[in-house]
N, C-alpha and C positions, 0 to 999 in steps of 0.2 A: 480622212482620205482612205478609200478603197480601191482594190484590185479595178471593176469598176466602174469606173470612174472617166472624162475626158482631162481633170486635173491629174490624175497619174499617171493613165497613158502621154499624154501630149507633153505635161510639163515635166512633173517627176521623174520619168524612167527617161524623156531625153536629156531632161541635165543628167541624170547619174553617168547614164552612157558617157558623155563627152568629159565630165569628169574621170570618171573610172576609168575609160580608155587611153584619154591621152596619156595616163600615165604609164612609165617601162612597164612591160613585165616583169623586169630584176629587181626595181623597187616594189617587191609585195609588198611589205611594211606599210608604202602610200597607198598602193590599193586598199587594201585593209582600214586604212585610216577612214579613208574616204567612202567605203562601204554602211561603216561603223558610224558617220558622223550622218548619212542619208539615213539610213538606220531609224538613230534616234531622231531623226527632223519627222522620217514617217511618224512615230508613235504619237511623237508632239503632235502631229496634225491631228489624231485622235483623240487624243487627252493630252491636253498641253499641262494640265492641272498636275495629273502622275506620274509625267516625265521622273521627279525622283524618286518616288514608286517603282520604276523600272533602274533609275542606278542604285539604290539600294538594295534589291535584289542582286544585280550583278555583285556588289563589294561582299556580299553573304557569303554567295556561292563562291567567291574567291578566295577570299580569306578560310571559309571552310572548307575549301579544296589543298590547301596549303596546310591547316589544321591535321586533315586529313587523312597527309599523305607523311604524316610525322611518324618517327619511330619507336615513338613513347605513347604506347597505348591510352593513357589519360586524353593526350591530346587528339589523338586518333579521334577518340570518342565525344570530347565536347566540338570538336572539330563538324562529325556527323550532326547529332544531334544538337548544336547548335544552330546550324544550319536549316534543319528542318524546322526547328524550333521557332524561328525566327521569319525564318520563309514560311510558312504553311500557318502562323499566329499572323504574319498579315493579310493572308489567303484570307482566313477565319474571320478580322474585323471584319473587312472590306465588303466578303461577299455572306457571312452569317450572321453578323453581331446583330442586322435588323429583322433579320427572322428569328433568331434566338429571342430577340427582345420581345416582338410581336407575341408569339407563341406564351412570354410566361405573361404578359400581359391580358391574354386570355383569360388565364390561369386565375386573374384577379391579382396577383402582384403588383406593385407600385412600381412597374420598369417605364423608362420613358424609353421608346423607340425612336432609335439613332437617322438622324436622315442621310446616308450614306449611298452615294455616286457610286456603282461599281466599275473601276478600274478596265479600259477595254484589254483583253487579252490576259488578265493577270492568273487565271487558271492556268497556262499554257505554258507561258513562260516561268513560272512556278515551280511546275511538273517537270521543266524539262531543268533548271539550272538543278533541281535536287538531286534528279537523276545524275547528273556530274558527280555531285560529292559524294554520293552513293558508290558511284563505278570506283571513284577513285579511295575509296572507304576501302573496299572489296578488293582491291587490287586490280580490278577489270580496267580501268582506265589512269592513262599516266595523267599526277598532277602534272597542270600549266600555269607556271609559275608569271608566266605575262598576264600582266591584267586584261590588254588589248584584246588578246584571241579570246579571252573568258567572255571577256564586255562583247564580242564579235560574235561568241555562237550563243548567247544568251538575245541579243538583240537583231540576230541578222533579218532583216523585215521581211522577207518573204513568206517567212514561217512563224513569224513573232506573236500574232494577233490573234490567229485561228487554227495553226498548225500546220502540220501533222508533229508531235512533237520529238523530236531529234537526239538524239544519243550522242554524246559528245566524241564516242568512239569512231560512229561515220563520218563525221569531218573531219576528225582531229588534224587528217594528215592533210586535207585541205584547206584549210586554213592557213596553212602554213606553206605551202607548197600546193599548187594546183592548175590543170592545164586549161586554160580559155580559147577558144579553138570557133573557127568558124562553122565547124561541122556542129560543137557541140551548142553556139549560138542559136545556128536554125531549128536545132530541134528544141531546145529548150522553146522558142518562139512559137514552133509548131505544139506542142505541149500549150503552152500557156492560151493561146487564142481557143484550141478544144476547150479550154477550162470556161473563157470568157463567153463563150458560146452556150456552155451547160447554164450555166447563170443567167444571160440576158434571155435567151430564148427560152430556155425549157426551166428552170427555176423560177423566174419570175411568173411567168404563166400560171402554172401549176399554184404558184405562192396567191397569183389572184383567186384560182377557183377554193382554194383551201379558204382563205382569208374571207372570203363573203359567203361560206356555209358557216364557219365556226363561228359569226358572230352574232348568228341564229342561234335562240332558244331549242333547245334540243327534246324539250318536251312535246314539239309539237312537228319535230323535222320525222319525213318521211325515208321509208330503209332506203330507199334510190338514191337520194340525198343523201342520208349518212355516210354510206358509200362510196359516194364521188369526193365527197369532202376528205373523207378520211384518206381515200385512193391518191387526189391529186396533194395534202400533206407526205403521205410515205412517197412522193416521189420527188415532191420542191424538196426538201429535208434531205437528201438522198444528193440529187444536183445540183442543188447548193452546197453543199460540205464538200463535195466529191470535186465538184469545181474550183472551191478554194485550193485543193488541194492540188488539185494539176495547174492551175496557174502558179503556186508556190513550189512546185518541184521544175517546172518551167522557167521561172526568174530564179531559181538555184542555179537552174544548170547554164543559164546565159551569163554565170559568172562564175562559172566552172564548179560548182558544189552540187552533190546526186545524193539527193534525198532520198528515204526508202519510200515505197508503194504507201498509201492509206487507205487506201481501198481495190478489193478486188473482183469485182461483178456482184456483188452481197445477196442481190432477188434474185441470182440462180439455185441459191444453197439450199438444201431439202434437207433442213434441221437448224433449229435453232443456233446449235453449237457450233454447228457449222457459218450459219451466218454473223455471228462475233468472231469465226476468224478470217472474215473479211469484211468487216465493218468498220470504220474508225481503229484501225490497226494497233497503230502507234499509242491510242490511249489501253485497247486490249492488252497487247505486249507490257507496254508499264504497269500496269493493274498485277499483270501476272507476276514479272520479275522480280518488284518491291513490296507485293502486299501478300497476295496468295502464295505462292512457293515460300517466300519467311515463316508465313502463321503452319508451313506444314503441306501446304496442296494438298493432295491426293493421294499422297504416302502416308496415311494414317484410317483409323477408322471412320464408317460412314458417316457417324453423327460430328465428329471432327472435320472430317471435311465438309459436310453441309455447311458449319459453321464458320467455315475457311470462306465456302461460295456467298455464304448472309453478309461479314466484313465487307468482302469486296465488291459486290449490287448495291451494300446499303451507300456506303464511296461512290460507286461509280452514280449512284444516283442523285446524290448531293455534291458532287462535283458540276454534274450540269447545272445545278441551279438549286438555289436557298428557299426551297416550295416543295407540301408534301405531293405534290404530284408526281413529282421527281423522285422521289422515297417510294412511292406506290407504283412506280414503273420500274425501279429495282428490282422493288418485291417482285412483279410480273415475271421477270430475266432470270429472278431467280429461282420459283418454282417451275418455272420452262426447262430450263437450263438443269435441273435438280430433278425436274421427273425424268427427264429424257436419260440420264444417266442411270436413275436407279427403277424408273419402275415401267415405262415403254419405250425406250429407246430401242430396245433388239425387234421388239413388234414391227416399230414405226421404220426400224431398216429392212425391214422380211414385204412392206409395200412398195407396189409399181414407182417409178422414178416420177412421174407426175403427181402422183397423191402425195407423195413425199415434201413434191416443192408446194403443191398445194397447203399443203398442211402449215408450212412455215409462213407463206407470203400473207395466209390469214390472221396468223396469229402475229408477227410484225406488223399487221396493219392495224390489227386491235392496239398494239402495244401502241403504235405510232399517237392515236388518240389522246390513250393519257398523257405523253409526252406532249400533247398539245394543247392539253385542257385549260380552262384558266384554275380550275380548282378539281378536288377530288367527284364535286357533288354534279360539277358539269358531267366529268366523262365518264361515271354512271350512267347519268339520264344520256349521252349521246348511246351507251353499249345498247342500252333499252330499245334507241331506234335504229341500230343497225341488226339486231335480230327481231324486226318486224313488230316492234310495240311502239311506234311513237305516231306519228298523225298522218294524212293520207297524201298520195301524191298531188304536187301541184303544177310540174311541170315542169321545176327547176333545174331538175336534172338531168333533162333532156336538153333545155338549153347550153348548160357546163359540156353538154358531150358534143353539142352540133357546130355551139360555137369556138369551142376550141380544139375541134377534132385533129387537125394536122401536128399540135401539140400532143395531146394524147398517142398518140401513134408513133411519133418519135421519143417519146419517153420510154414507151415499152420497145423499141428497138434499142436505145441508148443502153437500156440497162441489162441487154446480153452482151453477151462476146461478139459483137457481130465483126469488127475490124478484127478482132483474133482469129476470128474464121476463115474471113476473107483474104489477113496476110499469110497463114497458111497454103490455103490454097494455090494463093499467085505464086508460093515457093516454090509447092508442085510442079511448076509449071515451066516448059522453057521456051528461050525466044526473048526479044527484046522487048515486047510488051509489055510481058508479064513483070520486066523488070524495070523498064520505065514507069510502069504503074505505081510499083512499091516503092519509087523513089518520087516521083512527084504526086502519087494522089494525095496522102498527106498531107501535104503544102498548099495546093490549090483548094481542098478542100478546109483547111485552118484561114485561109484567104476569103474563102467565100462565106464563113464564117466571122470573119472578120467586120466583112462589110451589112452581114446582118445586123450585128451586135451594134454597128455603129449606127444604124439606124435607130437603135431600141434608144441608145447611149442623145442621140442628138433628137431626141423629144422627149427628154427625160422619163423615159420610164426606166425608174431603179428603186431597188433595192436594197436594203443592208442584208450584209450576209447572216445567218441563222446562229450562228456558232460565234459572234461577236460576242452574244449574249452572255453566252460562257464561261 
């Protein structure tokens, strides 16, 4: 079951509601429960198979949050590190044991390679219950000695499967206390249908023209081609994550919980570094607070911290995915990310604001590639014909532009600030209009979005989201 979906809009989310609602407000307790048990029904619908895959995680992070938050440094520490140890060696079977196997099997070793299902969502949920025992390791977050609220922010479905992943310090008090409100119902609504809009319309699109260039031989694809393919991948990959993401801080807020941002206009950023710190936030942020600031960050010397930046690409690259393409698109983030710092960074800020963003949006679209390759030796031969060495045009990519022009056009307006712009402005401004506007365009326009979406939704055209994969 996905976001989606006519089974979670129609069924799912209106039994939660009529469950969830009829009950007080004063019994949190039953809300909570009843969150909690929707919850894990969503996952089951997913993987019914890993459902204890998902409570055994939760009793980790519990009990090592309990370990944790002890005053006897022993336990502090098997506390942590058990925890990790335990969560992050199931991460490992789950999503490495069969490319580890693969890999020495190459090698000519006698390994037999495991046929192993990977777990939907289990990066995420991983990531984020360690983070708990962590904070509370650290002092940064109070243990919760209830199992309920631990089982509650480890599983709450909105953010379980894809993200963004959550800090137990932003809910904590939510969880427990938190105001549900009609004001804050409609706009969570109004949030979630932008999201379902990014997805049906302009992700899936984009997903078709990606999806029928990559599954061309790249030896023989023309630059026009290359191009388009790679263009409309850096944009599906972009609104699809970015839509899970506002759909999931949408069904947060419609039950009173305010997730942070995961994304912040990313294809405006005129530097690499700049655009990691608005890309997938929430993985950035984590990457930084548990891996890089420990080994040292950037308070040390340059060959140290290089090696600080190699840990955490070479992770964040095999976090997405148990494939060296994924390794070799670390590598990319990390010499981008490593020259800009030490060797043209101050150059590359002394150019015009266009060359700047130019400079970045090509070299993420490069990146985008290997991130999409099936192997290393594809997205070579694809780089070959997007700088003008692969076979001549054939016409295709004229078609990709003519046929799906009013797509193309709304993905490159999507992906500014254009509503920032625009509610700016109407602030500017006074008079009843201006403020009628900024109270119902929003809504009529999530509405009319709605009924696109449900168009795409009742002739089945869908998709699975990108970041399932994960």
């Amino acid at each position: 079951m996905v976001f989606s979906s006519l089974i979670f809009l129609l069924f799912f989310l209106t039994a939660l509601y009529v469950c969830y609602f009829i009950v007080p407000r004063r019994w949190r307790w039953l809300r909570n429960c009843v969150l909690l048990v929707f919850s894990l029904f969503f996952y089951r619908c997913g993987g019914a198979d890993y459902l204890p895959l998902l409570l055994a995680s939760i009793l980790i992070n519990y009990f090592g949050g309990l370990l944790a938050a002890s005053e006897r440094p022993a336990l502090r520490k098997l506390g942590l590190w058990g925890a990790a140890a335990l969560g992050l060696g199931l991460l490992g079977w789950f999503k490495y044991a069969g490319f580890a196997a693969e890999n020495l099997a190459a090698l000519g070793l006698p390994v037999e390679v495991p046929q192993i299902v990977l777990p939907i969502g289990i990066s995420f949920f991983t990531f984020q219950g360690l983070s708990y025992v962590i904070d509370v390791y650290r002092g940064d977050a109070r243990c919760q000695k209830n199992p309920l609220y631990v089982a509650l922010y480890v599983a709450l479905f909105p953010q379980l499967v894809a993200g963004p992943i959550v800090r137990y310090t932003t809910v904590e008090e939510e969880i427990v206390q938190r105001n549900e409100s009609l004001e804050e119902f409609s706009q969570g609504v109004v949030r979630f249908l932008f999201g379902l809009g990014k997805k049906m319309l302009l992700a899936n699109a984009m997903g078709e023209i990606a999806d029928g260039v990559f599954a061309q031989s790249p030896e023989t694809m023309a630059l026009s081609l290359a191009w388009i393919g790679a263009a409309a991948y850096t944009f599906q990959i972009y609104f699809d994550f970015s839509a899970y993401s506002d759909m999931a801080i949408g069904l947060g807020r419609m039950f009173g919980f305010h997730f942070l941002e995961n994304f912040n206009y990313p294809y405006i950023s005129k530097s690499i570094a700049e655009f990691w710190r608005r890309w997938h936030i929430s993985l950035a942020s984590w990457f930084r607070d548990y891996v890089y600031i420990p080994l040292g960050g950037s308070r040390c010397s340059v060959g140290r911290n290089v090696r600080n930046m190699a840990v955490v690409w070479l992770l964040t690259g095999l976090w997405h995915g148990a494939a060296w393409t994924y390794v070799a698109w670390g590598g990319m983030m990390l010499v981008l990310l490593a020259g800009e710092k030490y060797c043209w960074g101050r150059g590359l800020s002394r150019l015009p604001g266009p060359v700047q963003h130019l400079y970045t949006i090509v070299l993420v679209v490069f990146s985008m590639v290997m991130f999409r390759s099936s192997g290393i030796g594809y997205g070579l031969s694809y780089f070959r014909s997007m700088v003008g060495l692969g076979g001549r045009p054939d016409g295709q990519a004229v078609y990709y532009l003519l046929e799906y022009w009013p797509e193309w056009i709304a993905c490159v307006l999507a992906s500014l600030p254009v509503k920032v712009w625009a509610q700016r402005s109407l602030e500017r401004r006074e008079g009843p209009l201006p403020a009628l506007t900024l109270e119902w365009g929003p809504k009529i326009a999530a509405l009319g979005l709605l009924g696109l979406s449900y168009t795409k939704l009742a002739t089945g055209s869908f998709n699975p989201f990108i970041y399932f994969q994960f």
